[in-house]
Steps between C-alpha positions, in 0.01 A plus 500: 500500500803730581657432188139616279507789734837625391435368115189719516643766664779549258280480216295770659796730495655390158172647386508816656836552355449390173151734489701763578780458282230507235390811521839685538648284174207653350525825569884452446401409115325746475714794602800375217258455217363863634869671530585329148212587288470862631838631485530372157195650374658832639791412280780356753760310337534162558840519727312807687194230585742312670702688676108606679537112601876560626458572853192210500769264424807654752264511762364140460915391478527681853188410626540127465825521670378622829160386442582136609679643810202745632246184462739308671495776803116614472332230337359448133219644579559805621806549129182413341215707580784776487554404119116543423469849675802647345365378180181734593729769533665453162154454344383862685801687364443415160142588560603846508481863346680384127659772516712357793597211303860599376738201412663517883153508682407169254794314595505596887097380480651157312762479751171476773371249271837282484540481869116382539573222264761371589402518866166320392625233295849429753217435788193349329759220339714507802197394720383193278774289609407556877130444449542163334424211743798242534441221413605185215335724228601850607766495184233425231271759710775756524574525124103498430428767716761685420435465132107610537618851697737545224302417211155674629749801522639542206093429361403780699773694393403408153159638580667808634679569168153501365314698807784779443493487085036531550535763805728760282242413226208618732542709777884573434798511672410730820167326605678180465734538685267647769232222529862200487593680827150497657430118441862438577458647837202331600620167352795511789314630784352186495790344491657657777206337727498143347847458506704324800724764670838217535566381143846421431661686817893358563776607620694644191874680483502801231841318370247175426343748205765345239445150488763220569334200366656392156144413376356801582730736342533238166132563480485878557765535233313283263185700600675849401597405164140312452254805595794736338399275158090581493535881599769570300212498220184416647494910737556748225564318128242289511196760544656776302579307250143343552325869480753660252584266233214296545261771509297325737268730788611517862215260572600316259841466640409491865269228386717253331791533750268427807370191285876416473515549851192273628600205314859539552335473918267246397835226390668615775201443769486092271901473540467228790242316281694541185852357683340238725557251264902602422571594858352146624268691706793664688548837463734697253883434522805747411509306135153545483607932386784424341292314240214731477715824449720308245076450315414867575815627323337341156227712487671864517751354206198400284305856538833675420540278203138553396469877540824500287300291192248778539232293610257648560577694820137449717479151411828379597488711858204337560598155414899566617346696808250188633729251464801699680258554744355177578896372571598747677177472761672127544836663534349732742295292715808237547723783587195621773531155653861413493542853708243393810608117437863614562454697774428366883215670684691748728665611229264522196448869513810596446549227258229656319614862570815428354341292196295785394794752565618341162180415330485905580800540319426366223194654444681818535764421257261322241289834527769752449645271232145442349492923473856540359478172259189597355623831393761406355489160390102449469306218616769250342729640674318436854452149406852424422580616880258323639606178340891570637290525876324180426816322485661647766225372733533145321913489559441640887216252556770210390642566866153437700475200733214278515278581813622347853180333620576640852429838384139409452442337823 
């Protein structure tokens, strides 16, 4: 009877968690597709859209590199309700006069936003490992639970991209900003009060912030150079080159990328279903990303090659940009495991912290590179760097262990 108790109970809380991480991913959608759209349709260059993301993606480095250490001393909780108010705040200072909005006010409001990400996602991934019962199943469980929060994510964020590309359509950039902030807020009030007060509280050293494990820092390297290869196309080429050479509408845009993004969630919510069978209903091992970055680096290759033919350009993104997707949500979802499979319990957020400080990274360097590469070398261009990333993760992930069983007990 204890043990349903404590099943039930950590259900209960996985739940809260995950309904909350919901609504900031979408709201976190939402303000990129927002940011992109609108500053290019007031004619910002492509490297000048992302340097607005610059400070989003410095702030998320820093922020996952204490982040780990603060849950650690005050509890997941607490780093996590934090991340969903400060993401009010970002969403209430873009909200404001337009006038106000000059290049440095954008990027201080993004740098809001980056923090409240990266504190939101560090602690709502941190705290699945401790709310999985022990047990002979909790490795199966672990990956599958891990893999729904991650997948339903990046579908809501998908569904962000759209809610951001409709609400500029409709009420514009102001009021949509204004009624994100006012849900937001609500949304994490109630979180406050459901939440326990005691997640993930240990005794933590600020020298513990870099990581010491081998497999942990194999991983986070791997994890730089395979986030580094999606943004450095997927933040700025990929929609400008959607809405200027294209010629397609900024719903039209918002649209297709959040449909990217939904089923990109959808495979990587199915990723425990999909292995089962090759991971003997174990879950992932260190080979297991070696050999699906090695796959993901095909797909890149082939939509450089094809936009070079001149195929036609909307057909082969869509094709190219579904199929890069759907291994990369694999990639992804075996990478979100390894890092909580790897890590014991008293030390999975800063594990995680430290994990994200390079999945941060690489976000930042993919998106400054996306800018830069773009400009200057096209879409083409962007592809052929994020191929060189793709197998960068694939010759780092050589080095990964399999998974000690005594980590999951």
């Amino acid at each position: 009877m204890a043990s349903t108790d404590k099943q039930s109970m950590g259900l209960k809380v996985y739940l809260i968690i995950t309904l909350a991480y919901w609504a900031f991913t979408l709201t976190d959608g939402a303000i990129r597709m927002l940011v992109v759209l609108h500053f290019h349709n007031l004619g910002f260059a492509p490297l000048k859209i992302a340097f607005l993301f610059l400070f989003y993606e410095i702030f998320g480095v820093i922020t996952n590199g204490v982040g780990g250490w603060i849950a650690a001393r005050i509890g997941l909780n607490r780093t996590m309700i934090t991340g969903g108010f400060l993401q009010v705040a970002a969403l209430a200072m873009l909200a404001a006069d337009p006038t106000w909005l000059t290049v440095s006010y954008i990027m201080a409001s993004m740098a809001l936003s980056g923090i409240a990400k990266d504190l939101n996602k560090m602690s709502a991934k941190s705290s699945v490992k401790l709310v999985v019962p022990k047990g002979a199943e909790a490795e199966t469980r672990l990956f599958k639970w891990v893999a729904i929060l991650t997948g339903s994510k990046n579908t809501l964020k998908g569904a962000g991209f759209f809610l951001g590309g409709f609400l500029l359509f409709s009420i514009g950039f102001r009021g949509s900003m204004a009624g994100m902030a006012a849900a937001l807020f609500l949304v994490y009030l109630l979180t406050w009060w459901f939440l326990p007060s005691d997640m993930g509280i240990a005794k933590a050293k600020f020298s513990q912030i870099f990581s010491k494990s081998r497999e942990i820092n194999i991983l986070s390297a791997a994890r730089f150079f395979l986030f580094g290869s999606r943004d450095v196309w997927f933040v700025v080429g990929l929609p400008v080159f959607l809405a200027s050479v294209t010629g397609w509408s900024h719903l039209e845009v918002g649209g297709f990328l959040a449909l990217w993004v939904v089923c990109y969630g959808f495979v990587q919510a199915a990723a425990p279903t999909m292995l089962k069978k090759s991971n003997h209903g174990r879950g992932p091992q260190g080979a297991s990303a070696r050999n699906w970055a090695f796959l993901l680096a095909l797909f890149p290759v082939g939509l450089a090659l094809a936009l070079m033919q001149q195929t036609d350009p909307a057909l082969a993104l869509i094709i190219g940009l579904f199929l890069f997707g759907a291994v990369f949500a694999i990639n992804s979802a075996v990478h979100s495991y390894l890092i909580l499979a790897y890590s014991d319990h008293d030390k999975v957020a800063m594990n995680v912290g430290f994990y994200y400080m390079a999945n941060a990274a690489g976000r930042l360097t993919g998106t400054v590179l996306s800018g830069w590469a773009y400009q200057t070398q096209g879409l083409i261009g962007c592809l052929w760097w994020s191929t060189g990333f793709v197998l960068m993760a694939g010759l780092i992930s050589v080095l990964l262990p399999p998974v000690r069983q005594t980590q999951q007990e």
